[in-house]
C-alpha positions in Angstrom: 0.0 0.0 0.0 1.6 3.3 -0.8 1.8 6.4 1.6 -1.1 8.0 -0.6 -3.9 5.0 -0.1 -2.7 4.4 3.5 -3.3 8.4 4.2 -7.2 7.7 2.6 -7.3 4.3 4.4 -6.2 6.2 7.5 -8.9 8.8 6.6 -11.9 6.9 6.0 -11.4 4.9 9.3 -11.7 8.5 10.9 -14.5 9.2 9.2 -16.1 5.9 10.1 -15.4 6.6 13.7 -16.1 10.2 14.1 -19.8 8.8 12.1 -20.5 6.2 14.8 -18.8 8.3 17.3 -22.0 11.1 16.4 -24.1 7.9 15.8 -24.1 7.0 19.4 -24.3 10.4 21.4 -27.1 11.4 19.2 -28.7 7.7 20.2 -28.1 8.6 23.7 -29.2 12.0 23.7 -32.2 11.2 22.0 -32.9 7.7 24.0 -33.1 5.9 20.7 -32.0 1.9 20.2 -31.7 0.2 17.4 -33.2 -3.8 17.0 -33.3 -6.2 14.7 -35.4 -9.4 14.4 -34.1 -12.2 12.0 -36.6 -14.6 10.9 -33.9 -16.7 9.0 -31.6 -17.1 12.1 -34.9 -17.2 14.5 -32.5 -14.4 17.0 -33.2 -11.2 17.9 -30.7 -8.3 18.1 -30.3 -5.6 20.4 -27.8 -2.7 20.9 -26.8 -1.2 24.0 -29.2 2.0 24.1 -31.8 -0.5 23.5 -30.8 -2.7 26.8 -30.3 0.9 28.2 -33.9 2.0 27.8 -35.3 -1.4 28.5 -33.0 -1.6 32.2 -31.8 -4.6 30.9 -28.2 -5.6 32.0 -26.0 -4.9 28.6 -24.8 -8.3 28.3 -28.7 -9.7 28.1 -29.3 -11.7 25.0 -32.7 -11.5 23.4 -35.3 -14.0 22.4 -37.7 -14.0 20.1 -40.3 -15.7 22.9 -40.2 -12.3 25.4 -41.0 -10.2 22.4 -44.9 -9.4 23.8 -43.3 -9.2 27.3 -41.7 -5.6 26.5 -45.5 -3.9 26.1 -47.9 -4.0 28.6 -50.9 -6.0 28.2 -53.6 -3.5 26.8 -51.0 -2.7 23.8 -50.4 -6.6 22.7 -53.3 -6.9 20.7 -52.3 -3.7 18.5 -48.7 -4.9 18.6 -49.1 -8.3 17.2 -51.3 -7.2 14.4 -48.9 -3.9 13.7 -46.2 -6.4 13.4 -47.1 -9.6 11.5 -48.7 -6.9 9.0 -45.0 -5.2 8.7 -43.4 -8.9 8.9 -46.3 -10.4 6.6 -47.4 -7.9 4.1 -44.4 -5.7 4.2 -46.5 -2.6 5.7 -44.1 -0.2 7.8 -45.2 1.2 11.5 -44.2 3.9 13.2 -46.2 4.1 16.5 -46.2 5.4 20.2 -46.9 2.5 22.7 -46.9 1.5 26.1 -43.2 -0.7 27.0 -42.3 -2.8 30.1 -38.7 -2.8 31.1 -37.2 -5.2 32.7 -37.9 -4.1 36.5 -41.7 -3.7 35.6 -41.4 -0.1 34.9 -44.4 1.1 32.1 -42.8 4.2 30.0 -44.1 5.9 26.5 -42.1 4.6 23.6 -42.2 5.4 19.9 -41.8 2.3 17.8 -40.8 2.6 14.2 -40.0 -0.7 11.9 -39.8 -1.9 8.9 -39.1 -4.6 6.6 -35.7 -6.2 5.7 -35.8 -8.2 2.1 -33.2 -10.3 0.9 -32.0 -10.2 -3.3 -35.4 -12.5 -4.0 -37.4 -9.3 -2.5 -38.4 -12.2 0.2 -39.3 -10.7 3.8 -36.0 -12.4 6.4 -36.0 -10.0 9.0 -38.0 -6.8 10.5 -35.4 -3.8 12.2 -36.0 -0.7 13.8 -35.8 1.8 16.6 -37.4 2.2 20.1 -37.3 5.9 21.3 -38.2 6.5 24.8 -41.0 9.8 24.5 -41.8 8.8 28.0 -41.2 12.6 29.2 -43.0 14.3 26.2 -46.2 11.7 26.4 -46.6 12.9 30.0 -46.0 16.4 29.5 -49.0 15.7 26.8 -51.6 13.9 29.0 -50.7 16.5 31.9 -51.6 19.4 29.5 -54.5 17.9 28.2 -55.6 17.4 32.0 -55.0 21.1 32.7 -56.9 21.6 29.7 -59.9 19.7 30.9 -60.1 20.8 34.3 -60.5 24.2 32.7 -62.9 23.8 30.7 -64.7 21.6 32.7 -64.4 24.3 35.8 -65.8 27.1 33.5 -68.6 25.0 32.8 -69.6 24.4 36.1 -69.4 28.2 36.6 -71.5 28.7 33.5 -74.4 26.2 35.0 -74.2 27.3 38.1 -74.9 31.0 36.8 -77.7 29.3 34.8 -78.9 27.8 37.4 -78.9 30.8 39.9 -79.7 33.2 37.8 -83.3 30.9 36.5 -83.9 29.8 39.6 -83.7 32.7 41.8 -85.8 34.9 39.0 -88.4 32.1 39.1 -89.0 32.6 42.7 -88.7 36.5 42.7 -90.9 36.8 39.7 -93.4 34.7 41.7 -93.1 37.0 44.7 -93.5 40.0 43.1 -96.5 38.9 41.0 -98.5 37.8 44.6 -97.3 41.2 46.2 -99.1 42.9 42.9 -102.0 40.7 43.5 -102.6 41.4 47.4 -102.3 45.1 46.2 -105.2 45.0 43.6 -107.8 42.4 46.1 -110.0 44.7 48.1 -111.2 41.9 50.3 -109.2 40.8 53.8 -109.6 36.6 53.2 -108.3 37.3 49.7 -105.4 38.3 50.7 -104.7 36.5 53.9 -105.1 33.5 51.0 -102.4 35.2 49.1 -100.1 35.3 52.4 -100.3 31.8 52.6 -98.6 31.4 48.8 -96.1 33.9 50.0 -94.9 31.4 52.9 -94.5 28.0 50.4 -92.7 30.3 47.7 -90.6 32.0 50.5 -90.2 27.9 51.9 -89.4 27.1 48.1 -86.6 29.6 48.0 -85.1 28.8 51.3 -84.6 25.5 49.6 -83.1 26.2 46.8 -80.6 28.7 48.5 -79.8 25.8 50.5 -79.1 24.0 47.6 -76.8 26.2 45.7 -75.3 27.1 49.2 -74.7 23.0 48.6 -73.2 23.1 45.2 -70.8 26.0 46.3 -69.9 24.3 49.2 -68.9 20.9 46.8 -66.4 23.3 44.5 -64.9 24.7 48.1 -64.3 21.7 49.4 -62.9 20.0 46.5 -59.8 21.3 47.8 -59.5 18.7 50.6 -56.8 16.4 51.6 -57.7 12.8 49.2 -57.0 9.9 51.2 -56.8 6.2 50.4 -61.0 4.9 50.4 -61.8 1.3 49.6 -64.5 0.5 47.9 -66.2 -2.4 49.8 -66.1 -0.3 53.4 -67.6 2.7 51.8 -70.4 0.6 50.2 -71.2 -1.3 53.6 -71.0 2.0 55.7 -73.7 2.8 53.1 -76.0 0.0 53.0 -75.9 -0.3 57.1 -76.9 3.7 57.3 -80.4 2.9 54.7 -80.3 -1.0 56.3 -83.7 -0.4 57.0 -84.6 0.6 52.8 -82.8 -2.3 51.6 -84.5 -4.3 53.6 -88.3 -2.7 53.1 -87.9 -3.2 49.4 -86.3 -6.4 49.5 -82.9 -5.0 47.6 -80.0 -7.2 46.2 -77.0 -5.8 46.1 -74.1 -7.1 44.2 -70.1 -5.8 44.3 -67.1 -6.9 42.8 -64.3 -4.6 43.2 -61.7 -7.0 42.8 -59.9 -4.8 39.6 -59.8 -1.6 41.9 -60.1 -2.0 45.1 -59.3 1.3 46.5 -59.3 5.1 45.5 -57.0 8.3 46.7 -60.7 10.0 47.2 -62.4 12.4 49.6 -64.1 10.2 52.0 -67.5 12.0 52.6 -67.8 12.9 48.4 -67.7 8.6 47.6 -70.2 7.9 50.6 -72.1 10.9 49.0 -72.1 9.2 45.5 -72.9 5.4 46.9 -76.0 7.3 49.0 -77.3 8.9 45.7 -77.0 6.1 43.4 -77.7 3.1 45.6 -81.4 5.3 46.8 -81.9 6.6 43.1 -82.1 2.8 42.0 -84.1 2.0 44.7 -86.8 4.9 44.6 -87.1 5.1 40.8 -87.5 0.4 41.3 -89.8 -1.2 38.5 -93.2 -2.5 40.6 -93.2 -5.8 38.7 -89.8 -7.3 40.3 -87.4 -6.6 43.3 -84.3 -4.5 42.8 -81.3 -5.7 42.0 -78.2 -3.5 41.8 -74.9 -4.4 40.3 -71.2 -2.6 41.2 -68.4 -2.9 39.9 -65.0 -1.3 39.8 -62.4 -1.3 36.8 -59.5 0.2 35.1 -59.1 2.0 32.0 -55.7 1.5 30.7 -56.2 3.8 27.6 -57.8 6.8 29.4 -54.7 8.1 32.2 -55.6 4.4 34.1 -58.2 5.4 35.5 -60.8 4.3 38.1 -64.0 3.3 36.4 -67.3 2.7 38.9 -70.6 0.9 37.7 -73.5 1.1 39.0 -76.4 -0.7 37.4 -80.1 -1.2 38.5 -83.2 -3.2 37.0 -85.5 -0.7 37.6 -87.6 1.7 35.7 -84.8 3.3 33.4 -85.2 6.3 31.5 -85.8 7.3 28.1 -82.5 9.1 27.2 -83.4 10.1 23.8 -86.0 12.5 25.7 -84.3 13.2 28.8 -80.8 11.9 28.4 -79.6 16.0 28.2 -81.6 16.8 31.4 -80.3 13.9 33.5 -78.0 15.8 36.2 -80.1 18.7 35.4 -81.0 20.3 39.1 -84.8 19.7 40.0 -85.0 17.6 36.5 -87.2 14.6 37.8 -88.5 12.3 34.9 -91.1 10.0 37.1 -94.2 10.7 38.7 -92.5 9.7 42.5 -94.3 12.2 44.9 -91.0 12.0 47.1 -88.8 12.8 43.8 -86.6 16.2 44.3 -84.3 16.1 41.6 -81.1 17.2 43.4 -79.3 13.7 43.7 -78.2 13.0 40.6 -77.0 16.9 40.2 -75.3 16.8 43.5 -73.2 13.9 42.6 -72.5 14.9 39.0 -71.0 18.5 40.8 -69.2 16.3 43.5 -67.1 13.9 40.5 -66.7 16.7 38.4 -65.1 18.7 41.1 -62.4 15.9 41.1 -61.8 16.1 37.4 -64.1 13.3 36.9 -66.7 12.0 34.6 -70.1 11.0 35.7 -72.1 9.1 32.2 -75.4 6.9 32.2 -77.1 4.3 29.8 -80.2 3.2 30.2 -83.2 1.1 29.1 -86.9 2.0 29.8 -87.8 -0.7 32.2 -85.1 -2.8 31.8 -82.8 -0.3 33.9 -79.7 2.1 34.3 -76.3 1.9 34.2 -74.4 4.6 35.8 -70.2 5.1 35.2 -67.9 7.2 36.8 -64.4 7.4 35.5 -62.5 9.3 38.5 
């Protein structure tokens, strides 16, 4: 080899390096592994940023059988079909999932592959990259959040300004049209009559003040320390304080809350939404069979895993294409019960909103309602 192709031997090895040298930081930097899967060879093939990101000890080997054991389990169904359709059908994927490391740990990834053909254009192998987004994905959901609880707490403001502002006019324009009334009557037992309206209608706002003062006092206490609750002692301090209902009406009550068992909650706001639910299936029961009332308790992987609650009844149920927009309406009552107020259902919508919940029904007309809450 002369001096002149050992100089350019000497330089292209440089080059080689300095590329792989700026190859690997900007792997690091970015969190980014490189993997390949060889269908020929039936091995897989990590690099070190991909043991890295995965906590998996950098002299780890690989197999093709712990592949699904890198995602957690509400992802594996999207992962298999995203894959074999890459490994299959050629089709390329460059998606966000949920990955397991090797100490349990979920994080954010993005995963992008694509297929590896030999001369005969034949499929033999799928590579890629994992990136770890983990820190972007969560600023994401914890914006979106903020966003929510905005919008959701202007809402509330809006209604509750709705609901003052129509409520209060009803029972001033009410007053005011008696006062005119007693002013125009000549006779004495006319108007003592009138008096009597005044006192239900003065009675009838007391009420309501009382309930607004309610609502208010929901948004103000929102604010309080959330402790661990579980589930099964809040529904039996509940059933033992209306023992005496259950029993009168000959109620079944049903629980599993084997899939979420406990909830960081404010204590008095879940005995408040049990004590709602649990009387509004009873009251509202169908007169041709007993109650029976279902609950249940779940997760929701792809929703922030949240806490979902179900509470279903056989009873009356409600037409939802009629009423389904009035539901947690305050003083909205959609049954002929002399006893119904039509506060219950609005109280406990205000109290799981307050927590940056959601509060949804389904329902059947007598076949029953279904009531979720995703906390």
């Amino acid at each position: 080899m002369t001096d002149t192709n050992l100089k350019r031997h000497n330089i292209s090895n440089n080059k080689l390096e300095e590329d792989n040298f700026y190859y690997r930081e900007s792997a690091l930097m970015t969190s980014t592994g490189s993997w390949y899967i060889d269908f020929e060879n039936k091995k897989s093939y990590w690099d070190d940023i991909t043991r890295k990101i995965l906590e998996y000890p950098v002299d780890f080997v690989p197999s093709l059988k712990m592949a699904m054991s890198l995602y957690a389990e509400e992802h594996h169904a999207y992962i298999a079909n995203t894959f074999f359709e890459c490994a299959l059908s050629g089709v390329p994927f460059d998606s966000e999932v949920l990955m397991l490391t090797a100490n349990n740990r979920k994080f954010w990834a993005r995963a992008i592959g694509k297929p590896v053909y030999n001369d005969d254009k034949k499929i033999i192998g799928v590579r890629g990259i994992f990136q770890d987004i983990d820190d972007i994905i969560q600023k994401e959901i914890n914006l979106e959040k903020a966003s929510e609880i905005v919008a959701s707490q202007n809402s509330r403001l809006f209604n509750f300004a709705h609901i003052v502002s129509h409520n209060l006019r009803s029972h001033s324009s009410n007053l005011t049209l008696i006062v005119q009334l007693i002013n125009e009557l000549d006779t004495v037992e006319e108007k003592l009559e009138l008096l009597d309206n005044i006192t239900h209608v003065s009675e009838s706002l007391n009420t309501t003040i009382e309930h607004l003062n309610e609502v208010v006092s929901i948004q103000t206490n929102s604010n309080q320390l959330k402790v661990e609750v579980n589930f099964a002692n809040t529904l039996e301090q509940v059933t033992t304080s209306i023992n005496q209902i259950i029993e009168n009406n000959n109620v079944t009550i049903n629980s599993d809350f084997s899939k979420a068992e406990i909830i960081e909650y404010i204590p008095a706001y879940l005995d408040s939404i049990f004590l709602n639910l649990l009387t509004n299936a009873i009251k509202y029961k169908h007169k041709d069979r007993d109650p029976v009332i279902n609950i249940s308790t779940s997760r929701d992987f792809t929703n922030y895993d949240r806490v979902v609650l179900k509470i279903s009844d056989n009873g009356l149920g409600i037409d939802m294409d009629k009423f389904g927009d009035k539901l947690f309406g305050m003083y909205k009552t959609f049954h002929y019960n002399a006893d119904a107020r039509g506060i219950g259902l609005f109280i406990t919508k205000n109290q799981v909103e307050s927590l940056n919940g959601e509060i949804s029904a389904t329902s059947d007309i007598n076949l029953g309602t279904t009531f979720t809450i995703k906390f």
